[in-house]
Every structure is written in C-alpha cells, then in structure tokens.
PAKOL-182349 format. One record per residue: z, x, y of N, C-alpha, C in turn; residue in one letter. Coordinates in steps of 0.001 Angstrom, whole numbers. Layout:
BEGIN
lumba nc3 Z | nc1 X | nc2 Y | cac3 Z | cac1 X | cac2 Y | cc3 Z | cc1 X | cc2 Y | residuo a
...
***
This chain:
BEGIN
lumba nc3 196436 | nc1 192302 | nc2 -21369 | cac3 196801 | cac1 191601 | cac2 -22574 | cc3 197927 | cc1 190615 | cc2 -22283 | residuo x
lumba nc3 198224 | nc1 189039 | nc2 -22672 | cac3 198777 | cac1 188407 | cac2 -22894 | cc3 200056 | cc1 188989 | cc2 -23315 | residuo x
lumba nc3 200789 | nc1 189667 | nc2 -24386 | cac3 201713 | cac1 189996 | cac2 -25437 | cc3 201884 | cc1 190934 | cc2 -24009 | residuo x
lumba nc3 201558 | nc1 191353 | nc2 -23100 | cac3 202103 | cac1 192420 | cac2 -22219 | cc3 202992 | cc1 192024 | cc2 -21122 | residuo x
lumba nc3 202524 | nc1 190488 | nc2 -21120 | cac3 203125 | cac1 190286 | cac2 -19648 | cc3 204382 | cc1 189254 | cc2 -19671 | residuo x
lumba nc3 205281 | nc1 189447 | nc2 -18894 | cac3 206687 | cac1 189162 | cac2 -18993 | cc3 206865 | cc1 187660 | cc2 -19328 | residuo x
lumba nc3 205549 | nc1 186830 | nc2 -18595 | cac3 205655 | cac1 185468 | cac2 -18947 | cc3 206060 | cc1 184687 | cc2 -20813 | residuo x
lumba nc3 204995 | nc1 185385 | nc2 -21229 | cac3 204468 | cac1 185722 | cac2 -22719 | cc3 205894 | cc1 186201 | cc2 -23342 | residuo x
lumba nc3 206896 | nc1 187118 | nc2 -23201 | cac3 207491 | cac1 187350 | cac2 -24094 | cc3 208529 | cc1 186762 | cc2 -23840 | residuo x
lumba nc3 208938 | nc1 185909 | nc2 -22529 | cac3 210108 | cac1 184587 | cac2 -22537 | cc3 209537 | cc1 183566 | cc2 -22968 | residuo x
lumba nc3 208277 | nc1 183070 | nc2 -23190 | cac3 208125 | cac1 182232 | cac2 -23832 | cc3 208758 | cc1 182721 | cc2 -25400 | residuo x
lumba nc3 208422 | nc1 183390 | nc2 -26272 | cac3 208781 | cac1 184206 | cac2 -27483 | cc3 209782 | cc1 184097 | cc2 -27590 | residuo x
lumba nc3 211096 | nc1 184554 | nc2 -26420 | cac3 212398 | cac1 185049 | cac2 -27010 | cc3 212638 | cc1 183258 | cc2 -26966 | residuo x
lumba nc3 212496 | nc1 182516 | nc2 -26412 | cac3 212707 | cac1 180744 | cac2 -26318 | cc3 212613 | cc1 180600 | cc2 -27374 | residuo x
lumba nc3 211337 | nc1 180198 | nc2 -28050 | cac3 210883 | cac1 179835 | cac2 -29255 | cc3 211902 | cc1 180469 | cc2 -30363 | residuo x
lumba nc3 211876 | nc1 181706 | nc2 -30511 | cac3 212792 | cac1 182513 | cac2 -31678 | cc3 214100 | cc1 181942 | cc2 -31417 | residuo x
lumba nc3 214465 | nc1 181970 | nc2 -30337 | cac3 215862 | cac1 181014 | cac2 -29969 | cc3 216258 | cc1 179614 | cc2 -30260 | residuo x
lumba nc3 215449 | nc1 179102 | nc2 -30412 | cac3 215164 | cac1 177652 | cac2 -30584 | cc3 215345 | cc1 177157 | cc2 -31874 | residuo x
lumba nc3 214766 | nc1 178499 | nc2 -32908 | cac3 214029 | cac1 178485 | cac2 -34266 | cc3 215734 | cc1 178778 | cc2 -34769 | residuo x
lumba nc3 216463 | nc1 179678 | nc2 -34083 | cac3 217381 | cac1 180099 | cac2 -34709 | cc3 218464 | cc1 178855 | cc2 -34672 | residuo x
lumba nc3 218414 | nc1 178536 | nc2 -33822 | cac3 219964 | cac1 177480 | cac2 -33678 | cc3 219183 | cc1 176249 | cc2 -34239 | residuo x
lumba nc3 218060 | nc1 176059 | nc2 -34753 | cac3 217658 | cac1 175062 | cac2 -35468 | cc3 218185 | cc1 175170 | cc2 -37288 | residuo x
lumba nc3 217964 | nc1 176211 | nc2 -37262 | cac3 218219 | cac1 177163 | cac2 -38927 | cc3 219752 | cc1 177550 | cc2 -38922 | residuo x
lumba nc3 220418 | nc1 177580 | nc2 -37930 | cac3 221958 | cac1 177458 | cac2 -38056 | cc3 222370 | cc1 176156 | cc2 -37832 | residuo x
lumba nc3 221799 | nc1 175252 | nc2 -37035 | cac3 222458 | cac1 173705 | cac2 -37696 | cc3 222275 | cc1 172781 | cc2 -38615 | residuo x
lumba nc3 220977 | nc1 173522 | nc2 -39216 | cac3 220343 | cac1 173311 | cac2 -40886 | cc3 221662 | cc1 173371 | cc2 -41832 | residuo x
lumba nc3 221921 | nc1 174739 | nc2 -41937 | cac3 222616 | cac1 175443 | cac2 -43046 | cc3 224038 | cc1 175065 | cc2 -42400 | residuo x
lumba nc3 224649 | nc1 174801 | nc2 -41902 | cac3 226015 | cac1 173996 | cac2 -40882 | cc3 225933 | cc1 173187 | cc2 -41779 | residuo x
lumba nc3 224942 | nc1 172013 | nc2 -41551 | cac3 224681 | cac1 170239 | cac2 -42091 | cc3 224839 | cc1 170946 | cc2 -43623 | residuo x
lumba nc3 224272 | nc1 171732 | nc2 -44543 | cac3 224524 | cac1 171890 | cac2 -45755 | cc3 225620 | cc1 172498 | cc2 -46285 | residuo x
lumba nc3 226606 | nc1 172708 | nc2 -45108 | cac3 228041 | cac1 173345 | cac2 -45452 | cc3 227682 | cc1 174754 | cc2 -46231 | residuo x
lumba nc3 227109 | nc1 175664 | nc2 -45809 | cac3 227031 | cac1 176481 | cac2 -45585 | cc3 228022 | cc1 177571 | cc2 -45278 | residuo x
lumba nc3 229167 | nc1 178833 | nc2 -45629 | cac3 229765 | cac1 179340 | cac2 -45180 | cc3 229043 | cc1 180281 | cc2 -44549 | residuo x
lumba nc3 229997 | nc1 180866 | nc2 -43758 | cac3 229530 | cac1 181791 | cac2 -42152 | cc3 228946 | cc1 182403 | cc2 -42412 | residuo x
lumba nc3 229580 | nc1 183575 | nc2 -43609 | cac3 229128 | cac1 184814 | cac2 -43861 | cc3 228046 | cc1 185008 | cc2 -44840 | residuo x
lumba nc3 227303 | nc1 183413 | nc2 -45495 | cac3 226390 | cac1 182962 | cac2 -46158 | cc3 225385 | cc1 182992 | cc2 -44465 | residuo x
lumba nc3 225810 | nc1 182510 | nc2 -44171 | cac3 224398 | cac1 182359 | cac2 -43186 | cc3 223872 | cc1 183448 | cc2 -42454 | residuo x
lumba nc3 225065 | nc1 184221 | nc2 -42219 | cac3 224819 | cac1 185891 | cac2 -41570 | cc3 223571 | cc1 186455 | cc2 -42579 | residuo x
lumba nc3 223931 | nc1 186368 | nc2 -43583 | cac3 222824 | cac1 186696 | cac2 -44761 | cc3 221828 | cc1 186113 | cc2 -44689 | residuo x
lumba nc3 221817 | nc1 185197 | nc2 -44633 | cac3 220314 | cac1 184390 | cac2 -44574 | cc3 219007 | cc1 185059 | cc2 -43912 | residuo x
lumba nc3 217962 | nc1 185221 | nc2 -44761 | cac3 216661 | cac1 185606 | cac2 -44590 | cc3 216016 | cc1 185332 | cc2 -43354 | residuo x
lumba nc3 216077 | nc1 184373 | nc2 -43151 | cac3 215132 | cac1 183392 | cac2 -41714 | cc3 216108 | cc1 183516 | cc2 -41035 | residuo x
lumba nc3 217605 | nc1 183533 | nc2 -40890 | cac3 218264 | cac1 184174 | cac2 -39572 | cc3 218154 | cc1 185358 | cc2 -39040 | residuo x
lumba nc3 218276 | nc1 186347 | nc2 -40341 | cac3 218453 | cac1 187727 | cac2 -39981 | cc3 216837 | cc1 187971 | cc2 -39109 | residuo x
lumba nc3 215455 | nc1 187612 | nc2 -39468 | cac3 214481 | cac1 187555 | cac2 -39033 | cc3 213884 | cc1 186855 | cc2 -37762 | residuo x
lumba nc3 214988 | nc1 186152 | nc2 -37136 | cac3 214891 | cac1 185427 | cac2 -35992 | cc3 215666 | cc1 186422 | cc2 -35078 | residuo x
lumba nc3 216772 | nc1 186389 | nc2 -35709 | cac3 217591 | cac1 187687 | cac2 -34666 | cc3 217087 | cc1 188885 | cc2 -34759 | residuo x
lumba nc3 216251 | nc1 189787 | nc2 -35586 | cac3 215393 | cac1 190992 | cac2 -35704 | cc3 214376 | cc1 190225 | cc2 -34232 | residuo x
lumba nc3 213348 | nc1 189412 | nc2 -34547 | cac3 212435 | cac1 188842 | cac2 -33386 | cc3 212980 | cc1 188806 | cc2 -31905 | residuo x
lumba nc3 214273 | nc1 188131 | nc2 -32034 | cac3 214995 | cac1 188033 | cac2 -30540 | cc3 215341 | cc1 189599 | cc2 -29986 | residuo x
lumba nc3 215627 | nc1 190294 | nc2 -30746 | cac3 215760 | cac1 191522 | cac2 -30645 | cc3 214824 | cc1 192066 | cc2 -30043 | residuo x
lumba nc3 213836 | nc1 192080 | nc2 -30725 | cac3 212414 | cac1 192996 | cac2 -30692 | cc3 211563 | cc1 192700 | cc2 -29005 | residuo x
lumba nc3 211764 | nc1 191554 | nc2 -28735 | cac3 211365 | cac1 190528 | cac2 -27685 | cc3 212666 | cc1 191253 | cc2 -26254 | residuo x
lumba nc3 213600 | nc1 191372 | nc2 -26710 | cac3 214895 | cac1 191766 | cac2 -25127 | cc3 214060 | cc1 193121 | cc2 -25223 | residuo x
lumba nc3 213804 | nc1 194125 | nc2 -26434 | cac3 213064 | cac1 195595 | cac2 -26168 | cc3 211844 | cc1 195346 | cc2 -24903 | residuo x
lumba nc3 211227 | nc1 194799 | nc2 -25597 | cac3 210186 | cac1 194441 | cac2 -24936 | cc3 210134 | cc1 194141 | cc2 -23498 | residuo x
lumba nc3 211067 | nc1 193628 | nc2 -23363 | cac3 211760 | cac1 193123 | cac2 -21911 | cc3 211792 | cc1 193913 | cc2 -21341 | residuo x
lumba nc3 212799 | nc1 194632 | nc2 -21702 | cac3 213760 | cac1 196348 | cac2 -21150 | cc3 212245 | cc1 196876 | cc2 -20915 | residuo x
lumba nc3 211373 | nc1 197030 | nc2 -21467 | cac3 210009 | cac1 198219 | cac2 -21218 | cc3 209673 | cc1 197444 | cc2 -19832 | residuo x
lumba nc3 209202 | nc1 196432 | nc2 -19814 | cac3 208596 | cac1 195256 | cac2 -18822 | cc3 209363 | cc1 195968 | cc2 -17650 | residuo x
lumba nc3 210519 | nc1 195569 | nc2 -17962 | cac3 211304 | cac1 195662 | cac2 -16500 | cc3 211439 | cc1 197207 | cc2 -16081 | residuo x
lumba nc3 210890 | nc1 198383 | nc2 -16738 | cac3 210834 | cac1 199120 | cac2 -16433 | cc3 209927 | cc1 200034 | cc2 -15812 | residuo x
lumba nc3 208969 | nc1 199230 | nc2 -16427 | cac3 207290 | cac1 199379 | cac2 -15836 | cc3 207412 | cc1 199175 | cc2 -14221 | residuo x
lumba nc3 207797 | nc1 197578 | nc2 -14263 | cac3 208057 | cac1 197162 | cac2 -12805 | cc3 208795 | cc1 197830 | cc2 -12049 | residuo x
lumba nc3 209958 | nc1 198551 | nc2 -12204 | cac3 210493 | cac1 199054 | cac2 -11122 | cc3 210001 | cc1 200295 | cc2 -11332 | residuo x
lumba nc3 209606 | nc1 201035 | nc2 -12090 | cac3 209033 | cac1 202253 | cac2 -11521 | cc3 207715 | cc1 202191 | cc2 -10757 | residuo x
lumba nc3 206835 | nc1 200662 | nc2 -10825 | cac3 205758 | cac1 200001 | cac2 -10439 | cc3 206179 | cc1 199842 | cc2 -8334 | residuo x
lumba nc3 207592 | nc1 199080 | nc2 -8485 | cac3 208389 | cac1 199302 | cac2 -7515 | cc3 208448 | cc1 200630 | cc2 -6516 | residuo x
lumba nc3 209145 | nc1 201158 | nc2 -7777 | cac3 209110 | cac1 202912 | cac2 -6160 | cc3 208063 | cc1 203186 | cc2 -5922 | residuo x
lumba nc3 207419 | nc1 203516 | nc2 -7094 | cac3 206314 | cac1 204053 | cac2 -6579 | cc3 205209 | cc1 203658 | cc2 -5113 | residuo x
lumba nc3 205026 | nc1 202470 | nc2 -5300 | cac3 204876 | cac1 201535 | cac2 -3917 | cc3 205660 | cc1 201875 | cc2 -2864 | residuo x
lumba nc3 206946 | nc1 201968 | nc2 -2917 | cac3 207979 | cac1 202215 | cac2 -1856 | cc3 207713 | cc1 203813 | cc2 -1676 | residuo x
lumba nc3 207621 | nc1 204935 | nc2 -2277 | cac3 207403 | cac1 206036 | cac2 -2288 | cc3 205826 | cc1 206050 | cc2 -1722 | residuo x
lumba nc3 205103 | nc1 205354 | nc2 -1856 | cac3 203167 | cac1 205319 | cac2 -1469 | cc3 203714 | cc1 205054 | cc2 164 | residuo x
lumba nc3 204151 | nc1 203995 | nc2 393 | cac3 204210 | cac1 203425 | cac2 1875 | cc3 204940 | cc1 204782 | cc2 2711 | residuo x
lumba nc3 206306 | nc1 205067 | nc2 1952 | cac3 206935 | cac1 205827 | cac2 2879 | cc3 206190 | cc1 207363 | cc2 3559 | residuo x
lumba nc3 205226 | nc1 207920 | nc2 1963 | cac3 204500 | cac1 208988 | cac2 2360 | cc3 203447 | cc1 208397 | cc2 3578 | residuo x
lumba nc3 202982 | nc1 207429 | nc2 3370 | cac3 201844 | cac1 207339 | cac2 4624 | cc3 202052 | cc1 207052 | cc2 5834 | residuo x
lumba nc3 203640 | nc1 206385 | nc2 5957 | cac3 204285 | cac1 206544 | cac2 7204 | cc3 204472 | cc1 207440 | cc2 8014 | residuo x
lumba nc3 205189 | nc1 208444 | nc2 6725 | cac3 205457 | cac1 210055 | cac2 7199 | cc3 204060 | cc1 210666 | cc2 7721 | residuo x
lumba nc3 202794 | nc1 210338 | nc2 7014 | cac3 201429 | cac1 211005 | cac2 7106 | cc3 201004 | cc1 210590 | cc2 9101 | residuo x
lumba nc3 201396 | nc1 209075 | nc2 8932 | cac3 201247 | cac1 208489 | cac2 10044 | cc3 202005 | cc1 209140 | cc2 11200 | residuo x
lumba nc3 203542 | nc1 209229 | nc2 10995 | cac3 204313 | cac1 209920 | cac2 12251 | cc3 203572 | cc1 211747 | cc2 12062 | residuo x
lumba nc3 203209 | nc1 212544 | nc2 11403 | cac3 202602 | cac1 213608 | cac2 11830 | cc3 201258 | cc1 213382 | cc2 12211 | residuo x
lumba nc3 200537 | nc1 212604 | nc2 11987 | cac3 199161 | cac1 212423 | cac2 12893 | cc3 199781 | cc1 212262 | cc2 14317 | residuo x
lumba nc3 200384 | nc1 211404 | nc2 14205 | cac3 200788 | cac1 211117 | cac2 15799 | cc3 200746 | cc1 211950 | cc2 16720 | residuo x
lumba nc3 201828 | nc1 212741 | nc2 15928 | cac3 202592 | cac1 214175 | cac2 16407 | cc3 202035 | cc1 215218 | cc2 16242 | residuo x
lumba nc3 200607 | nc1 215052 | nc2 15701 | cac3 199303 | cac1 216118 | cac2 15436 | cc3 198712 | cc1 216248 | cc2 16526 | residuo x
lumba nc3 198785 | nc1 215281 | nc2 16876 | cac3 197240 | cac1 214859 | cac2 18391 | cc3 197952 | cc1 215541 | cc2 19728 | residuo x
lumba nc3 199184 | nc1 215333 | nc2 19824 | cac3 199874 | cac1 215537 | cac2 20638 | cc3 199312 | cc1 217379 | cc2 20777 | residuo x
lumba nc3 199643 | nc1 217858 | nc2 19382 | cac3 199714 | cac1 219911 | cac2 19728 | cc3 198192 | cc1 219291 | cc2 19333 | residuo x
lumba nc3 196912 | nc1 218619 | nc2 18992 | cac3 196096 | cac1 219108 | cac2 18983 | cc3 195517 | cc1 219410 | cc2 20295 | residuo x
lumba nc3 195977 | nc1 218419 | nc2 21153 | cac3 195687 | cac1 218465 | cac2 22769 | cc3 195824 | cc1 219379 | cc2 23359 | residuo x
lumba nc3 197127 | nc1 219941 | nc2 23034 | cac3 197221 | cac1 221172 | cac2 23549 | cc3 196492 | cc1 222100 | cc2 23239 | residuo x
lumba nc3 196627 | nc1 222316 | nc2 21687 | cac3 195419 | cac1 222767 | cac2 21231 | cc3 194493 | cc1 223318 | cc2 21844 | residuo x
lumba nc3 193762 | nc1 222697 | nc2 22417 | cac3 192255 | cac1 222414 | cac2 22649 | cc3 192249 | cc1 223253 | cc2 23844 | residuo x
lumba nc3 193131 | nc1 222254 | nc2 24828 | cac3 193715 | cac1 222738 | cac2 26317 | cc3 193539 | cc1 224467 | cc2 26008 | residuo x
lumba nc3 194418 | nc1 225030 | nc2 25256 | cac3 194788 | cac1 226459 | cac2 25232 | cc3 193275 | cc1 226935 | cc2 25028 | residuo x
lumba nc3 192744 | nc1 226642 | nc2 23571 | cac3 191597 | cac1 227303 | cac2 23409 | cc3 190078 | cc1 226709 | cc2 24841 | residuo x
lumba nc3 190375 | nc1 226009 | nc2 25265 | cac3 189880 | cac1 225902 | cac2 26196 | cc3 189657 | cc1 226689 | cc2 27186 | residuo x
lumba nc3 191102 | nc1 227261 | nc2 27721 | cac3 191383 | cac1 228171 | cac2 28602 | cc3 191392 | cc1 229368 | cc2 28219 | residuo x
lumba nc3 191535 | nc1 229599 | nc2 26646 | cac3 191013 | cac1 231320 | cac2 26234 | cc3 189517 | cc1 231411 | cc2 26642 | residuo x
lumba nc3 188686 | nc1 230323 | nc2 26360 | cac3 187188 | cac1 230604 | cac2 26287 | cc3 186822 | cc1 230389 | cc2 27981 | residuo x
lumba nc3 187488 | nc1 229769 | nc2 29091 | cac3 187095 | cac1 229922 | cac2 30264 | cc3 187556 | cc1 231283 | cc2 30618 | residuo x
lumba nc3 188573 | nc1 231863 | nc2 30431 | cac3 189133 | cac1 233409 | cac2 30544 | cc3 187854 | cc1 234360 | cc2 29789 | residuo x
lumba nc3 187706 | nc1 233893 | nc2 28704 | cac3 186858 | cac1 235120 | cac2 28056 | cc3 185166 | cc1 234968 | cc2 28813 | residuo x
lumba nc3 185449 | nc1 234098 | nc2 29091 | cac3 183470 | cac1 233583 | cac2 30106 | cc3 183953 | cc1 234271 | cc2 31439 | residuo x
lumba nc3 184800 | nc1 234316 | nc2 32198 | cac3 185189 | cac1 235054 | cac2 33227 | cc3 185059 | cc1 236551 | cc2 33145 | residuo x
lumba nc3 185747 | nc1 237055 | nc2 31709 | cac3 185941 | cac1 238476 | cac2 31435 | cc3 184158 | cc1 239354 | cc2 31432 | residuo x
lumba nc3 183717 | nc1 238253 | nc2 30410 | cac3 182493 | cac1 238634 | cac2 30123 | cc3 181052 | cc1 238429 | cc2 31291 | residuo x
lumba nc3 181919 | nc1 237398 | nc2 32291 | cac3 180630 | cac1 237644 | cac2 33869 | cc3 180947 | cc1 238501 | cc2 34410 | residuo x
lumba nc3 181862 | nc1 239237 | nc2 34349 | cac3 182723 | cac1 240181 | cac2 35360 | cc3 182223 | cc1 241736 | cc2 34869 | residuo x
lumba nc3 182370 | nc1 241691 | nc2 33742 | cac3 181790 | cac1 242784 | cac2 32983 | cc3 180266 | cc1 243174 | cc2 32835 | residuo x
lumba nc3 179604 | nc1 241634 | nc2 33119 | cac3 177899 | cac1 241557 | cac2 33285 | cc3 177711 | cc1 242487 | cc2 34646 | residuo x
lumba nc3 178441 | nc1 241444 | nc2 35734 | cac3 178585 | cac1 242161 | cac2 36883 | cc3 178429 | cc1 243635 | cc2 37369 | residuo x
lumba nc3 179653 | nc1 244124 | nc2 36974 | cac3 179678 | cac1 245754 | cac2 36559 | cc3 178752 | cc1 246621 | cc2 36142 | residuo x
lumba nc3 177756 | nc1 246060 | nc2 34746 | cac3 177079 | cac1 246455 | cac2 34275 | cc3 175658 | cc1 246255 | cc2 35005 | residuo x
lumba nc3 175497 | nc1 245297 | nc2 35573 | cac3 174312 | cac1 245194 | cac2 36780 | cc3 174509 | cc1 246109 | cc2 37981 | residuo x
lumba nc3 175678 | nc1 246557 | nc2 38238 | cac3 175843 | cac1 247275 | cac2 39850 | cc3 175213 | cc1 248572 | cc2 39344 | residuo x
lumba nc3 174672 | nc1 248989 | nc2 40075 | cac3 174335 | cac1 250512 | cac2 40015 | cc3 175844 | cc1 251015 | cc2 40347 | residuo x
lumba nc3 176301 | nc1 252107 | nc2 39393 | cac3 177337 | cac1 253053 | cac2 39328 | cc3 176624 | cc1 254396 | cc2 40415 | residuo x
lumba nc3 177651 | nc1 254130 | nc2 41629 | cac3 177665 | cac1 255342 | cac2 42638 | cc3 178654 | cc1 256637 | cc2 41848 | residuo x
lumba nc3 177499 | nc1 257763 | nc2 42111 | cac3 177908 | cac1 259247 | cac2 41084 | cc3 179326 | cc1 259379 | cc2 41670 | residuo x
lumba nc3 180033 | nc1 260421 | nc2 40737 | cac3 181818 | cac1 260988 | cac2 40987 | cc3 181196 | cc1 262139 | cc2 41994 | residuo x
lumba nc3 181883 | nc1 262074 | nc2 42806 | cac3 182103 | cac1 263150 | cac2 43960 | cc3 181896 | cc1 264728 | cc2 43052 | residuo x
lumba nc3 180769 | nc1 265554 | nc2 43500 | cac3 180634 | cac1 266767 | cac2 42927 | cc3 180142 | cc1 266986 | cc2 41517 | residuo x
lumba nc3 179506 | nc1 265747 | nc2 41483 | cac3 178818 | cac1 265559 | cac2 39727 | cc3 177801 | cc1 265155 | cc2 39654 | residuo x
lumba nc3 176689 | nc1 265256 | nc2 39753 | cac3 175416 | cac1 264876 | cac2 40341 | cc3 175047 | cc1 264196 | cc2 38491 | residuo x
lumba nc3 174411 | nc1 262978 | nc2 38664 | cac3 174263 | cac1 262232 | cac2 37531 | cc3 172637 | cc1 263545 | cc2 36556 | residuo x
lumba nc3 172863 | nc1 262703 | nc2 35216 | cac3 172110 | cac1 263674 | cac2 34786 | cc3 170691 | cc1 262775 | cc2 34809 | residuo x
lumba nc3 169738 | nc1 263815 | nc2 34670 | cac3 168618 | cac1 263201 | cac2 34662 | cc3 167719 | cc1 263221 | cc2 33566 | residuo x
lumba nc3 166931 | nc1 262271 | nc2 32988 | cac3 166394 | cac1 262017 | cac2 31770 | cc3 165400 | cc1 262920 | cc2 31774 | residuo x
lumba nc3 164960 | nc1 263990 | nc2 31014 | cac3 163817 | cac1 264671 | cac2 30690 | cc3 162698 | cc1 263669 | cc2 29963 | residuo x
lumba nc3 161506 | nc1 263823 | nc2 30935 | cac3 160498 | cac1 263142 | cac2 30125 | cc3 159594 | cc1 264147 | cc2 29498 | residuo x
lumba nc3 159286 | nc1 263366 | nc2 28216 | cac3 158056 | cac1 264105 | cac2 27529 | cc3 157523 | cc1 265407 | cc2 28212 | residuo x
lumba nc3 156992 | nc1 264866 | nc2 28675 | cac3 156186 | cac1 266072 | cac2 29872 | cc3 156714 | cc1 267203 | cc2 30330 | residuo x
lumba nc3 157914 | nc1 267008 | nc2 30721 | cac3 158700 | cac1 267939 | cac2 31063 | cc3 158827 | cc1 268408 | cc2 30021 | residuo x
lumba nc3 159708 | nc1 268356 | nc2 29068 | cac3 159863 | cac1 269026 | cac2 27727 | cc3 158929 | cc1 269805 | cc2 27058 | residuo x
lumba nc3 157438 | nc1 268990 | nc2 26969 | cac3 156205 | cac1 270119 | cac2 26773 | cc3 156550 | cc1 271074 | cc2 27712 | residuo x
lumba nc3 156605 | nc1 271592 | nc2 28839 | cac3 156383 | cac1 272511 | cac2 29902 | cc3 157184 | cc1 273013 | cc2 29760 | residuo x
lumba nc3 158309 | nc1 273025 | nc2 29066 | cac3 159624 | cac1 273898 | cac2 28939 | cc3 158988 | cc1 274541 | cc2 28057 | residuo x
lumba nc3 158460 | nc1 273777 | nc2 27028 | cac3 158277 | cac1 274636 | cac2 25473 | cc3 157077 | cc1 275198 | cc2 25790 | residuo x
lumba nc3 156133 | nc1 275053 | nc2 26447 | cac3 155113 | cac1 275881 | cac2 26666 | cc3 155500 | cc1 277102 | cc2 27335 | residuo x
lumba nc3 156366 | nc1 276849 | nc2 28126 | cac3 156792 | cac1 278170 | cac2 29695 | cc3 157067 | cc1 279042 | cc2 28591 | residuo x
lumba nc3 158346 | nc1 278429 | nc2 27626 | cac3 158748 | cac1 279702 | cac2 26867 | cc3 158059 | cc1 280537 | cc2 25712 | residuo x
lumba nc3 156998 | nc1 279861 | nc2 25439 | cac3 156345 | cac1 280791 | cac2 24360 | cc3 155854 | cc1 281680 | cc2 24866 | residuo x
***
C-alpha cells in the first residue's frame, strides 16, 4: 500500500505543513490574536494531521530497524551455521576414519572367529568327544531293553 510507505507520509507531513503556515499567515494578515489562532479549527486539524503523520513515522522507522536486525541476526546465524559446517567436516572425517576402523576391526574379529569355527577342535586330553547317536542306534537300545 501507498499510505504505508515512508515516501507517502513525507509527502503528507509537507503538505499539512505547508497548509498550516499558510492558515497562520492568513489569520496574522487579519490581525488575528495568538491565542485566537491556537483555537482555530483548521489549525488545530493541521497540527492533529502533522501529528498523526510523525506517529506514523515512528511505526515506519520501527518496522525498518527491526526489518534491520533481523537481517543482521539472519546473516550472523548462517555464518555461525557456516563456521560449524566447517568445523563439522573436520570431526566428520574423523568420524568416518574411526567408524571405518571399528568395521575393519570387527571384519577381522569376525574372519578370525570364522576361522576357529572351520578348524576342527582337537579333543581335551582324557575326554574323548561325545558321539551322536543315530536313529538306528537308539532303536537297538530300545529294542535290547524290552
């Protein structure tokens, strides 16, 4: 909107300004006393306008500088965002490095353990391994004993 933007309401406070010291050298030229003109309708309503117009201002200029940080507050966070990426990559490297070297350790642990599990296990001294009963056998037990 037009009426919003700062251009627009110095044009306004001009004009009302203009209007006023036109209407005080009116009533001057008609000898006019002071405290007659303080009264006056179309003054008091020019200075209400000039008024209303500096409010207006004050909001403007407040928009803008909080329009201001905020920008200055946007940049500074993405700077900050920027120096921890930086400084991200750096431990992510490591990162990686480490879990890298857990998973070559744990591929080591786990061939080593394949290993083991492929060797035939030589029996403990004086313990003769046990041996699987098959079917067959088991019938012949249970038959012997009936």
């Amino acid at each position: 909107m037009g009426s919003k933007q700062k251009r627009t309401q110095l044009g306004r406070k001009e004009y009302f300004e203009r209007k006023l010291k036109e209407r005080m050298v009116f009533l001057s030229e008609k000898k006019v006393e002071p405290s007659d003109i303080e009264k006056d309708p179309r003054v008091k309503n020019l200075r209400a306008n000039i008024r209303a117009v500096d409010s207006r201002l004050k909001a403007i200029a407040k928009i803008e500088q909080r329009t201001a940080d905020m920008a200055k507050a946007k940049a500074e966070k993405a700077a900050a965002a920027l120096k921890a990426r930086e400084a991200g990559e750096g431990k992510e490297k490591k990162e990686k490095e480490k879990g890298k070297e857990k998973k070559e350790k744990g591929a080591e642990k786990k061939e080593k353990k394949e290993k083991k599990e492929k060797e035939p296990k030589a029996p403990e001294e004086g313990k003769e391994p046990k041996k699987k009963e098959k079917k067959e056998d088991k019938e012949e037990k249970g038959a012997a004993s009936e």
